[in-house]
C-alpha positions in Angstrom: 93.1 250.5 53.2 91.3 247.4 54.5 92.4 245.2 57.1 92.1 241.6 57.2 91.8 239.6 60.4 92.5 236.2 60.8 90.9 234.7 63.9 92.3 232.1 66.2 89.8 229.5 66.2 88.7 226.7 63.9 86.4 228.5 60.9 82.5 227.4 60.7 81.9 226.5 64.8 80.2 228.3 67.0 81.5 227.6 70.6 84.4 225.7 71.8 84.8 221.9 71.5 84.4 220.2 74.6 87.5 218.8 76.2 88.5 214.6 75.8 87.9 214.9 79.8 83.9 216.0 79.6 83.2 213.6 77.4 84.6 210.8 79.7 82.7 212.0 82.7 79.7 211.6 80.8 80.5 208.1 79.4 81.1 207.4 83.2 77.5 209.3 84.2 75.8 207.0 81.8 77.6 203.7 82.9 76.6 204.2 86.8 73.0 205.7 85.8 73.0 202.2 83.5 74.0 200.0 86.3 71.4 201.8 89.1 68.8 200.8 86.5 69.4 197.1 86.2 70.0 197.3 90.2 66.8 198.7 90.6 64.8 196.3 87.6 66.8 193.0 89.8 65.3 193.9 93.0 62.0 194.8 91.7 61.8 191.1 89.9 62.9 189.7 92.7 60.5 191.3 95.1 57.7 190.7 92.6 58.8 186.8 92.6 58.6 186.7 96.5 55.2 187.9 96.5 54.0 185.9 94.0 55.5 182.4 95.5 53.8 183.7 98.9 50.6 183.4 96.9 50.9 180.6 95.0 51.5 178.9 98.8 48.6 180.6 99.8 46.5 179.1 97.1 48.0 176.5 96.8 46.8 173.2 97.9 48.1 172.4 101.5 50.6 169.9 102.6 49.7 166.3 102.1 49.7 165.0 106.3 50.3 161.6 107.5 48.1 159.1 106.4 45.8 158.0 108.9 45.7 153.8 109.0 42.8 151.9 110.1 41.9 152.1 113.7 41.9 148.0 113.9 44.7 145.7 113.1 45.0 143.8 110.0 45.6 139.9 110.3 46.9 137.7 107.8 44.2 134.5 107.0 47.2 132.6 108.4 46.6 134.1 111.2 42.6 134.8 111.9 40.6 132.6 114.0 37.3 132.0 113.3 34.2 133.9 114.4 30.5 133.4 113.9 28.4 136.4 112.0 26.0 138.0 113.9 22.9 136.9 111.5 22.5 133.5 109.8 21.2 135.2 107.0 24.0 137.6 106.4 25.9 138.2 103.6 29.4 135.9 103.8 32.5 138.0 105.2 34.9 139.4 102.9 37.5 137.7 105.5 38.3 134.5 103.8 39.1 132.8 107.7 35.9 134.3 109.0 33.2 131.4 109.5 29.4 132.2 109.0 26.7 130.6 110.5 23.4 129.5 108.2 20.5 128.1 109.4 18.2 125.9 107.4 15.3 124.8 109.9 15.5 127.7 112.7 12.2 127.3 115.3 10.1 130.0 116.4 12.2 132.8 117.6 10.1 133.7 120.6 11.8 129.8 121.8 13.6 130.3 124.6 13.9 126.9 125.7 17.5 125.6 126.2 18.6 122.5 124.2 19.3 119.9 126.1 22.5 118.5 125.8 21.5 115.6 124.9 19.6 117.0 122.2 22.3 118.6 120.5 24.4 116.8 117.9 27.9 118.2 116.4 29.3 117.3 113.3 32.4 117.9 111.7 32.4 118.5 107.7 35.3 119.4 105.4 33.9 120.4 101.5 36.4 117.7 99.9 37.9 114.8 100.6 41.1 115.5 98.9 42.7 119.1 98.5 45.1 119.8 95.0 48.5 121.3 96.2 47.6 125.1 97.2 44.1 124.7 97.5 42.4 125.2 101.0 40.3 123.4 102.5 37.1 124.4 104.1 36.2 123.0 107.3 32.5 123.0 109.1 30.9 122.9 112.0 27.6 122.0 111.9 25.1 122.4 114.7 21.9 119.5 114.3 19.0 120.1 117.3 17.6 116.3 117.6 15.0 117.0 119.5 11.1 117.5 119.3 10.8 120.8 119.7 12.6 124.4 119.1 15.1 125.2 121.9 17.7 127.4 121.7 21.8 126.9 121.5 24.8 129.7 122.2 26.9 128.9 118.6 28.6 131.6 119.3 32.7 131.6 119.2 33.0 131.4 122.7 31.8 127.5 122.6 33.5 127.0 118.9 37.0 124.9 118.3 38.2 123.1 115.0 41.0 120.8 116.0 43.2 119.3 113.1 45.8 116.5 114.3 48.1 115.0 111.3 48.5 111.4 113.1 49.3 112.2 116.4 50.4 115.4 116.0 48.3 118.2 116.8 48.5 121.1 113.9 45.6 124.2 114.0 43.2 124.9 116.8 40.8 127.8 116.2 40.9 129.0 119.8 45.2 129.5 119.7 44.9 132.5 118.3 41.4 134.2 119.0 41.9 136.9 120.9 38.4 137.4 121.8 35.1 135.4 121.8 31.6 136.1 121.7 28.1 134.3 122.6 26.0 134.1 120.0 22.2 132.7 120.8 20.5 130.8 118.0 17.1 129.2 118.2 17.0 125.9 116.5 13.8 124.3 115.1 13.5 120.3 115.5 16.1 118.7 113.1 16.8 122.4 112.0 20.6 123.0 111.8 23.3 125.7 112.2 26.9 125.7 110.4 29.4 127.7 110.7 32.5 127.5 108.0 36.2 129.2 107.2 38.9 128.2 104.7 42.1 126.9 106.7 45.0 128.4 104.9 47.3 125.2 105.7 49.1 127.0 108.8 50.0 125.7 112.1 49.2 127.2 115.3 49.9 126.4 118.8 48.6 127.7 122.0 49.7 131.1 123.2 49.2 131.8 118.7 53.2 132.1 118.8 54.3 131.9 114.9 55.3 128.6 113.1 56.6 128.9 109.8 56.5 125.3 109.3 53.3 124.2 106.8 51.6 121.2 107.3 53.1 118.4 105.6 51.4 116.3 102.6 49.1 113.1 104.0 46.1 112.4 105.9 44.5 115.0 108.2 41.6 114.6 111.0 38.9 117.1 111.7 37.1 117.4 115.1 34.7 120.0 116.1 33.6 121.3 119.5 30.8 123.1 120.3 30.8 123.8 124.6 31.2 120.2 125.3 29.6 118.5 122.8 32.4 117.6 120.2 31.7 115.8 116.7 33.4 112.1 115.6 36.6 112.4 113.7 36.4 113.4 109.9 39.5 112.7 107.9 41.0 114.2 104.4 43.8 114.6 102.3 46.4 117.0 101.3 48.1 116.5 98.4 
């Protein structure tokens, strides 16, 4: 007689099911394995990103540092005095209150003659006789030799003034605010001539150079140049 057995277990497997509690301690393996990953990707990037701004730095270009200004000091036109250029024949300076010096009959420069005083004649020139509101005028000092023969004459700055008086009052003097002056030797052929101009930007001065904000007033103005102690006669003009 056969037997028939009937088994215990599920028909078709061929080992036992794993329990509900494996399979979450596997879901939990993979989660943390998971998360050590993206730890580990995070601090590589940001390792990677710290060396690479290092080098950018280093290749960079370096830090813009202070800008250096010019060694001199700046002054406004109001405020420049005049000085002679070193050559008649130079170029004029880009400075528009900077007088240059021109001569037009200069003597044999191995003269060395002084001119006697007597012998040298100032004059005082202005460009125009009447100035348009805004315009400046341009003032000269011209240097004649009226003698016979060459000689020669110091036109530098340290023997310059231009003096404008408005009436009685006085307005500019060249020499208020020059803060340094220069001798300047020029040899000067008979009837020959040296001149030395600047634009007055219409501003007062007084002695010491403190500032005045006041501008000349409109009217009649008088120009008189000095040149050691020869000075020129009176030349007159108008600002409108």
């Amino acid at each position: 007689m056969e037997s028939t057995e009937h088994g215990t277990g599920p028909t078709g497997g061929g080992g036992r099911r794993p329990s509900p509690g494996v399979y979450r301690r596997r879901r939990l393996a993979v989660t943390i394995l998971a998360l050590l990953v993206v730890a580990a990707l995070a601090v590589g990037g940001a390792v990677a990103a710290g060396l690479f701004g290092r080098q950018d730095t280093a290749d960079g270009p370096p830090a813009a540092g202070p800008t250096t200004s010019p060694t001199g000091p700046a002054y406004s036109a109001s405020r420049t005095p005049p000085s002679a250029s070193a050559s008649p024949s130079a170029a004029p300076s880009s400075a528009p209150a900077s007088p240059r010096a021109s001569a037009t009959a200069d003597g044999s420069p191995s003269a060395s003659d002084r001119c006697d005083p007597a012998d040298v004649v100032v004059v005082a020139d202005t460009d125009e006789r009447t100035y348009a509101p805004g315009e400046p005028p341009v003032l000269s000092l011209v240097i004649r030799n009226g003698g016979t023969a060459a000689c020669t004459v110091n036109v530098g700055t340290s023997q310059m003034e231009f003096v404008l008086t408005h009436g009685a009052e006085r307005v500019f003097s060249s020499v208020d605010c020059q803060e340094s002056s220069e001798d300047l030797d020029r040899v000067i052929g008979p009837g020959g001539e040296e001149r030395a101009t600047f634009e007055w930007t219409r501003n007062r001065t007084v002695p010491g150079c403190t500032v005045v904000e006041e501008e000349p007033a409109e009217g009649s103005y008088t120009l008189t140049t000095r040149l050691g102690a020869r000075s020129s006669a009176p030349v007159t003009f108008t600002l409108q």
